[in-house]
C-alpha positions in Angstrom: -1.7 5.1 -7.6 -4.6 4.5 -9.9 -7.6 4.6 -9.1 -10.9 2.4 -11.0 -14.4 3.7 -10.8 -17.4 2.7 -13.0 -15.0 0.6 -15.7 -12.2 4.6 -15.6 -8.4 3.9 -14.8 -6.7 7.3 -13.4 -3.6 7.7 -11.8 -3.4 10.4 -8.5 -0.6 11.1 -6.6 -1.4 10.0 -2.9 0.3 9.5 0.5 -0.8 7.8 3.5 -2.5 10.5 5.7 -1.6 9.1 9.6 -4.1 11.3 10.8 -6.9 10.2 8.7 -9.2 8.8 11.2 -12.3 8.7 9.1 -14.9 6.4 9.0 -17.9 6.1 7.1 -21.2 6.5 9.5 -22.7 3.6 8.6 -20.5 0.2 8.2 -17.4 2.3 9.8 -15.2 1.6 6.8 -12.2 3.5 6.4 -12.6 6.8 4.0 -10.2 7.4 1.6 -9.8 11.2 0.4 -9.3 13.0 -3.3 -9.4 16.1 -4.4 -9.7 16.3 -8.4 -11.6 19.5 -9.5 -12.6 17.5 -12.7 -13.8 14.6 -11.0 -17.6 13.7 -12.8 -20.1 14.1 -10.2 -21.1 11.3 -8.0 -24.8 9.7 -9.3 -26.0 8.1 -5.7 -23.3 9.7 -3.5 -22.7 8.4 0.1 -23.0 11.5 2.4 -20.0 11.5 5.0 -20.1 13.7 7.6 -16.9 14.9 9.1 -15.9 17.6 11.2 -12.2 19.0 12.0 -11.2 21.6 14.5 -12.4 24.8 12.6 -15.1 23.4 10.2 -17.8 20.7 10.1 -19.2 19.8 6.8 -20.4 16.6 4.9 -18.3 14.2 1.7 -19.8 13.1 -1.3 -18.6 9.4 -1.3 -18.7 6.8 -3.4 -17.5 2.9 -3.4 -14.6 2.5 -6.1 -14.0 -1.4 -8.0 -10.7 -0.7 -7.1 -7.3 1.2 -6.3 -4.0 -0.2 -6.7 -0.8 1.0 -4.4 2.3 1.2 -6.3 1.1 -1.9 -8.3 1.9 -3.9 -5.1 -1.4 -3.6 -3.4 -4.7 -4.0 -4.9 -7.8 -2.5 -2.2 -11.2 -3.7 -2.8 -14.2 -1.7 -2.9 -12.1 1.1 -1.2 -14.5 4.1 -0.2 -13.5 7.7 -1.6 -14.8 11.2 -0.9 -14.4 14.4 -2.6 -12.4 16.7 -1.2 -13.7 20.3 -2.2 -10.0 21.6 -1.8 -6.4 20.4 -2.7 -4.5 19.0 0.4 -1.7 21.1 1.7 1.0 18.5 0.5 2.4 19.4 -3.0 1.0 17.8 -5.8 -0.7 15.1 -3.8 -4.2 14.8 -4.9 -5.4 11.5 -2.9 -4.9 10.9 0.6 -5.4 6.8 1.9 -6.3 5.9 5.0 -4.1 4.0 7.3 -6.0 1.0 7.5 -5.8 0.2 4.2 -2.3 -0.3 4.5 -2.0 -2.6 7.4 
C-alpha cells in the first residue's frame, strides 16, 4: 500500500485491523494506524486520544492526500496516527481501518 503525504510516495505493508474501532474526537473519521520509526515528525499534529484495556495515551495524527490499496482503491484524505510501537503482526507496519474498506 502506498501511502502520500505532503507531495512523499512510500509503500507500508498494512492489513485491515477488524478491531480498529477508532475515531478521531472531533469529525469522528475513521483513524488509520502506522508505525514507521523514521517517520518525520508531524508539523501541526491532530492529537487522538485512545485508550485500550491496559493503557490510555494520546496519537499524533495527521490528514494524508492520499493512500492507495493494492492499486485498486484510492482513499481520500485518509487520517493516520503514529503508532509509537510495531503491531504484533509480522512485518505489517500500517493497520486500515475497516470503514475505509466498505
Amino acid at each position: 500500500d502506498r501511502l502520500r503525504s505532503r507531495g512523499l510516495g512510500d509503500v507500508y505493508k498494512a492489513d485491515l485491523d477488524t478491531g480498529n474501532k477508532l475515531y478521531d474526537p472531533y469529525f469522528h473519521k475513521p483513524i488509520i494506524l502506522l508505525y514507521d520509526p523514521d517517520f518525520d515528525k508531524i508539523e501541526k499534529p491532530i492529537y487522538i486520544p485512545y485508550h485500550t484495556l491496559d493503557h490510555t495515551g494520546i496519537l499524533e495524527a495527521f490528514k494524508a492526500d492520499k493512500i492507495v490499496v493494492d492499486k485498486t482503491k484510492t482513499i481520500l484524505k485518509p487520517l493516520i496516527a503514529l503508532s509509537n510501537k510495531p503491531f504484533q503482526m509480522e512485518e505489517v507496519e500500517m493497520l486500515l481501518h475497516r470503514d475505509y474498506l466498505n
